[in-house]
Structures are given as structure tokens and as C-alpha cells.
C-alpha positions as CSV (number, residue, x, y, z in Angstrom):
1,X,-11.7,-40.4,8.1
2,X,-8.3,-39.9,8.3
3,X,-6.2,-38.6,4.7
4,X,-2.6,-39.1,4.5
5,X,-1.8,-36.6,1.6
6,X,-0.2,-36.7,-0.9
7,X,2.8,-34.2,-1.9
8,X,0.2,-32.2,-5.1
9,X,-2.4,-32.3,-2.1
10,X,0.0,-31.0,0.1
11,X,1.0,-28.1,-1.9
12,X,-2.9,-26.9,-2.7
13,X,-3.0,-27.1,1.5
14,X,0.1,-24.7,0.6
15,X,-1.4,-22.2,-1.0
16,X,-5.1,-22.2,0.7
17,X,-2.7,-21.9,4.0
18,X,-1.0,-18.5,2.4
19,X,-4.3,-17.2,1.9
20,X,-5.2,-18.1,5.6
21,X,-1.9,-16.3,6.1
22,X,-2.4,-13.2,4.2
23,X,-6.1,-12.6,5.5
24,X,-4.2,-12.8,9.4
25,X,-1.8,-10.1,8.3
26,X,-4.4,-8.1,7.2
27,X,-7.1,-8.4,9.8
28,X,-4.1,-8.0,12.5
29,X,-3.5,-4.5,10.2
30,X,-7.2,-3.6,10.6
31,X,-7.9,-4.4,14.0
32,X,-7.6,-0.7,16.2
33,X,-9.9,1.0,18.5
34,X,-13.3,1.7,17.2
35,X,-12.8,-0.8,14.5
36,X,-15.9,-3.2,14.6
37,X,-15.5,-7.2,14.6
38,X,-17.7,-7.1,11.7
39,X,-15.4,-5.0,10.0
40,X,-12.7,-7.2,10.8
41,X,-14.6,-9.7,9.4
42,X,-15.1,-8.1,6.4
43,X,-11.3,-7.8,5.8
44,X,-11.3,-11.5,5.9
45,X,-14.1,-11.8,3.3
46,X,-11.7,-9.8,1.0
47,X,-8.7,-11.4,1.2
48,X,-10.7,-15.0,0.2
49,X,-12.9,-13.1,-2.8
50,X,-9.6,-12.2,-3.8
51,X,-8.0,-15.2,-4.1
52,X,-10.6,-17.1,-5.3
53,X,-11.7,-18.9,-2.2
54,X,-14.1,-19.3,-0.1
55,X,-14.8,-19.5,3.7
56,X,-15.4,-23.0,5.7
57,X,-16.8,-21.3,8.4
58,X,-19.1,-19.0,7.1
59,X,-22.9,-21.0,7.3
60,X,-21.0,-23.8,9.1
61,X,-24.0,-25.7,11.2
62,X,-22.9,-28.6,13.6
63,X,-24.7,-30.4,15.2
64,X,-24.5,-28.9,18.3
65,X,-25.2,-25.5,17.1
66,X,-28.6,-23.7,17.0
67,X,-27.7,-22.3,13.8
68,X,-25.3,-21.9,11.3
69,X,-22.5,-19.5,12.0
70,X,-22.9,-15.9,10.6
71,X,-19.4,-14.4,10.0
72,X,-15.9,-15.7,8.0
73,X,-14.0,-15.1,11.5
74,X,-14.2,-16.4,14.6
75,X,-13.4,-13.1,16.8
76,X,-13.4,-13.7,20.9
77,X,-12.8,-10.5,22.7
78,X,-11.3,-11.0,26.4
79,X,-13.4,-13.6,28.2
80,X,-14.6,-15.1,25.3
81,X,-12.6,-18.3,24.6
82,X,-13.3,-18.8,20.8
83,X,-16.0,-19.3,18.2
84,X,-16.8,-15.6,18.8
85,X,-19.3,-14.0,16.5
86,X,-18.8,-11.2,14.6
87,X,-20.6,-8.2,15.6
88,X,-20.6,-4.5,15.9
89,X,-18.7,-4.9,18.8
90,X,-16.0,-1.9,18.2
91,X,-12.9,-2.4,20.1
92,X,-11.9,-0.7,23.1
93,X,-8.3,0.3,24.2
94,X,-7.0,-2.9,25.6
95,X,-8.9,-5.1,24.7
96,X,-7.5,-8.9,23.8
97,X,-8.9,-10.2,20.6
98,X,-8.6,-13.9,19.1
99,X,-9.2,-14.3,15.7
100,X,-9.4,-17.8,14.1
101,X,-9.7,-18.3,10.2
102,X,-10.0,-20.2,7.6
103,X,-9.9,-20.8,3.2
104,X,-10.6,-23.2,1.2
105,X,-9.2,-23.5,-2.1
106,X,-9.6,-25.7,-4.8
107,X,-11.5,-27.8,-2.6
108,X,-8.4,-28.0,0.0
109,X,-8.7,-26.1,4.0
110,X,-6.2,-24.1,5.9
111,X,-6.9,-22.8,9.3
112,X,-5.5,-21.0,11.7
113,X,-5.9,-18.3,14.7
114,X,-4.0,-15.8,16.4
115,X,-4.4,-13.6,19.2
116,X,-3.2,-10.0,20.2
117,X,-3.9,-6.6,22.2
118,X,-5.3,-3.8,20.4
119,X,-4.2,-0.9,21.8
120,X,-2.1,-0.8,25.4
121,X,-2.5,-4.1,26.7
122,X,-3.4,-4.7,30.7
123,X,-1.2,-6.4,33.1
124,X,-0.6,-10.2,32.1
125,X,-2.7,-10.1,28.9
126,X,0.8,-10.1,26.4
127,X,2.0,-12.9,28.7
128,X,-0.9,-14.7,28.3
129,X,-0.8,-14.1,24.4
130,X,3.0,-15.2,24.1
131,X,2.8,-18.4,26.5
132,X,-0.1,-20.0,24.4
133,X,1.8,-19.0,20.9
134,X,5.0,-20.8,22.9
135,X,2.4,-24.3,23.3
136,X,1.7,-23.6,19.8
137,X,5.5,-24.0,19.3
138,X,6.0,-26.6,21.5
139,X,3.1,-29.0,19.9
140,X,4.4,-28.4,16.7
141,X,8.3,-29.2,17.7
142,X,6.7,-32.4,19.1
143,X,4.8,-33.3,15.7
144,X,7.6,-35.4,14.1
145,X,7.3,-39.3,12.8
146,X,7.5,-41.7,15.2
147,X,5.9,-39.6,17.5
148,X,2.1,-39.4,18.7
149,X,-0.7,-37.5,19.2
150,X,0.1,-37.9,23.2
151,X,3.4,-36.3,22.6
152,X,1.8,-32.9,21.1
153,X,-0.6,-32.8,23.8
154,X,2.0,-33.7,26.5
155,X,3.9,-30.9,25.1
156,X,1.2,-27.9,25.1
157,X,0.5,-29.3,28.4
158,X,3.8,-28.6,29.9
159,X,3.7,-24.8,28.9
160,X,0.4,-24.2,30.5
161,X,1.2,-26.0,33.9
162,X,4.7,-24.3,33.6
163,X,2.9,-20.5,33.6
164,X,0.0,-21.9,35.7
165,X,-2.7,-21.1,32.9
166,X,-5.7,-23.0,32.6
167,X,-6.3,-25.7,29.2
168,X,-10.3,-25.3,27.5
169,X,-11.6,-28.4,29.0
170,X,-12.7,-30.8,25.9
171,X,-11.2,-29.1,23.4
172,X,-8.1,-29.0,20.7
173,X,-7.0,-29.5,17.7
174,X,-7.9,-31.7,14.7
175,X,-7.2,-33.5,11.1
176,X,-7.5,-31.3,7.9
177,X,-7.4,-31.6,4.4
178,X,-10.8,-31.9,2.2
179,X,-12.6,-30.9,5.2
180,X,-12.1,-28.3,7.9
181,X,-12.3,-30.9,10.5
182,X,-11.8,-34.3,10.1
183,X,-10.1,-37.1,12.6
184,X,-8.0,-37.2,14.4
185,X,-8.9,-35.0,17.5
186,X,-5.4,-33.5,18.5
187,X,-5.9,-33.1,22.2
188,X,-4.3,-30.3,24.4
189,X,-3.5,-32.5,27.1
190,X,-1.6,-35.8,26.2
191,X,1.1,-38.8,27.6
192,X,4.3,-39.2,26.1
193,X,4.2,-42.2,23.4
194,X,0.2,-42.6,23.7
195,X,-2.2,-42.1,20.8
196,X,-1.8,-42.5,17.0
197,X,1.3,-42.8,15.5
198,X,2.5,-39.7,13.7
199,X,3.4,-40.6,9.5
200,X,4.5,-38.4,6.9
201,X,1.7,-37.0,4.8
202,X,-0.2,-36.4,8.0
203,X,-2.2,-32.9,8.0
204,X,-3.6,-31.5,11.5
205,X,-4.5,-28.1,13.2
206,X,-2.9,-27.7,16.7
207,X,-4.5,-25.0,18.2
208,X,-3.5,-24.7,22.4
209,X,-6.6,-22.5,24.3
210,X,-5.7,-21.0,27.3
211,X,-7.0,-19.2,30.2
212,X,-5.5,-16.8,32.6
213,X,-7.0,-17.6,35.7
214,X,-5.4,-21.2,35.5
215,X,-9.1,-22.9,35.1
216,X,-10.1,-24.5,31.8
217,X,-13.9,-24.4,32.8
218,X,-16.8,-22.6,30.2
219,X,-19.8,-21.5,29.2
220,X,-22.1,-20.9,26.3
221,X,-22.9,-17.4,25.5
222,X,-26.9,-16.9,24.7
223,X,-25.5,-17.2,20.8
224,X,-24.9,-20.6,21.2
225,X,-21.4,-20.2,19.5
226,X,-19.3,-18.1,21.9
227,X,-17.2,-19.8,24.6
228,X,-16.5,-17.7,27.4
229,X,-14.2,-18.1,30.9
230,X,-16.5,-18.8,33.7
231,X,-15.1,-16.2,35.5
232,X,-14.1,-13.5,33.1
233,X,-10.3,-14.3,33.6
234,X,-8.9,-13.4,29.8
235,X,-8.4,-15.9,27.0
236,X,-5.8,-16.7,24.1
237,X,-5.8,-18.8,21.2
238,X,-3.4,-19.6,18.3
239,X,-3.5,-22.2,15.7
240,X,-2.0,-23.4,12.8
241,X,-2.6,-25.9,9.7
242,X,1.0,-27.9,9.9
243,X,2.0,-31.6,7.6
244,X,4.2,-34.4,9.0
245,X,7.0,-35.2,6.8
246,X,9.9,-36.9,7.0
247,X,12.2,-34.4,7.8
248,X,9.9,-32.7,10.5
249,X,6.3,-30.5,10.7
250,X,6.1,-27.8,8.3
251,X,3.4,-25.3,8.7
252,X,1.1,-24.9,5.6
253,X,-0.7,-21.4,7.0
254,X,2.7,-19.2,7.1
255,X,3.5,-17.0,4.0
């Protein structure tokens, strides 16, 4: 189903997306070598307890899934795509970690990811990190009335062919509001003026994936969660929670 919101809707989206925000700033803080994912995780865990909310992703069970997933955070180290688990993993110098998150609040979602280098990062990893953020950019510049679908996915597109990075096959971003993920799919490859029509009241996630090695081919790890590069190239993923208004996209999961 797809919700055009309201403006009181779209300000509880508000504030569940500046706790989204304020759990990023301080899992970003936290994340260092020899800090586990699981302690990231639990950093996460705080920030909602302390605001009252509560996580959509922690005993989330699709379909597709073999069971329900363990942790607040998604946390995908290097290869590994997204819909990491949580582990002991601790992290190493280097090492290029995506973390996606989400609230809700008063029965309303944010989500949103973000990627970095703990530690000295290796040859093309902070280029990697910055061009996807820039799609990220791009997709949202492109989210404006009148516009579509086609013309955020043309647009996140464009960045990856222009550094020659590979797009996650299948994958993107999607509608939001009383659910984590609702319709419409927001695809990361689009044509100009194809798709749904972009209105005001509109809430989506656009969240570019992109891999260094220019392929957008997979795996599943063993977990049945974890997406990984098919052949270990590193990965980066950002996201964020945005609404269509008349004047332009906002984004709802920024403080």
C-alpha cells in the first residue's frame, strides 16, 4: 500500500528520523578497532531505549529469511553488501563498515545507513564510500513533484557508471511510513520520466549499494541474511528516510 502522509504524520516521521539520526552519530563515535559489531549494536539499542522507541529490525522475519534477524543494526564489514549480522566480529584497522538502522516511534519508521573506514582506510575504499553517499545525493536531488521513480533511479545510476562501480543487482530502496517497508520499490537503476509519479506527502528510503569491482553480482552468506560481493571487491551503502513536498525532498533521518 502506498501512504501519502499527512503533514502531523510527517513530523512523527520527523522525530523517529532524529532518533535514527542520533543512534548514526553515536554508533559512528563507537565504532574503532577492537570494538565488536555487537557492541555497536548495542549503542543502537541505547539510543532507541532512550527515546522511547523501538527497533523494526530487530526479530524482523521475511519471508525469505530462515529466521528472524538477531541484532537492531545491520553491520556489513568489507565484502559484505548489507543485512550484515551483528556479531563478535571486532574490527580491524581498515576495515569498511556499513551500518543501516532503523526507529520506530509512536508507531511511525525512519531508516537509514551509512558507511565509513575505521581506522586508515585502503586504497579506493573512501572513494568508494563518498561516490555512493554522492548517488545518495543525486537520487534525492531527483525526488521532486512531477518527477518519477525512473528519475531517482536514472540518477543513482549515472554516479555508478560515471566511477565505474557496480549497482546490487535486484535491490533499492522503498516506501515508508507505518511500516519499515511498504510500496513503492525505489529502484537503483531507472529511465528518465518512467515509473510513478512523484506527489507531495510522498515518504521513501533511497538507499544506492555499490560495489567496487564494478559488478553488482551476490551471494548469501551461510546466515541467510548477509549479502556479500562475489568476489570480495568492497561494498558501500547509504540511505536515508526523505518526504516529497512541494517545495522539494526533505530528509526526515537528519538531526
Amino acid at each position: 500500500m502506498i501512504e501519502k502522509k499527512s503533514p502531523a504524520q510527517i513530523e512523527k516521521m520527523r522525530e523517529a528520523g532524529r532518533v535514527v539520526a542520533r543512534a548514526h552519530e553515536a554508533m559512528e563515535a563507537a565504532a574503532g578497532v577492537g570494538v565488536t559489531l555487537r557492541e555497536i549494536d548495542a549503542v543502537g539499542a541505547a539510543v532507541l531505549a532512550e527515546h522511547g522507541a523501538t527497533s523494526p529490525f530487530l526479530d524482523y522475519h521475511p519471508d525469505w529469511a530462515p529466521v528472524p534477524f538477531p541484532g537492531v543494526i545491520c553491520a556489513s564489514v568489507n565484502d559484505a553488501i548489507v543485512h550484515g549480522i551483528p556479531t563478535d566480529y571486532a574490527l580491524q584497522d581498515g576495515d569498511l563498515l556499513s551500518v543501516d538502522f532503523g526507529a520506530v516511534l509512536d508507531g511511525w519508521c525512519g531508516d537509514a545507513a551509512r558507511s565509513y573506514v575505521v581506522g586508515t582506510p585502503r586504497p579506493g575504499d573512501q572513494e568508494l564510500v563518498d561516490v555512493t553517499r554522492a548517488a545518495l545525493d543525486a537520487g534525492i536531488a531527483a525526488a521532486r513533484p512531477g518527477n518519477t521513480i525512473g528519475d531517482i533511479g536514472y540518477a543513482v545510476a549515472k554516479v555508478a557508471r560515471d566511477a565505474r562501480v557496480g549497482i546490487l543487482d535486484d535491490h533499492g530502496g522503498h516506501g515508508i511510513g507505518s511500516e519499515m517497508h511498504m510500496d513503492p520499490f525505489i529502484p537503483n537503476v531507472g529511465r528518465r520520466g518512467k515509473g510513478m509519479k512523484l506527489v507531495p506527502g510522498l515518504t521513501i528510503a533511497i538507499e544506492p549499494m555499490f560495489i567496487a569491482d564494478g559488478r553488482g553480482s551476490y551471494t548469501h552468506d551461510a546466515d541467510g541474511w548477509t549479502l556479500r560481493s562475489t568476489k570480495g571487491a568492497r561494498a558501500a551503502h547509504w540511505e536515508h528516510t526523505i518526504v516529497i513536498t512541494a517545495d522539494g525532498p526533505q530528509i526526515l533521518t537528519a538531526l
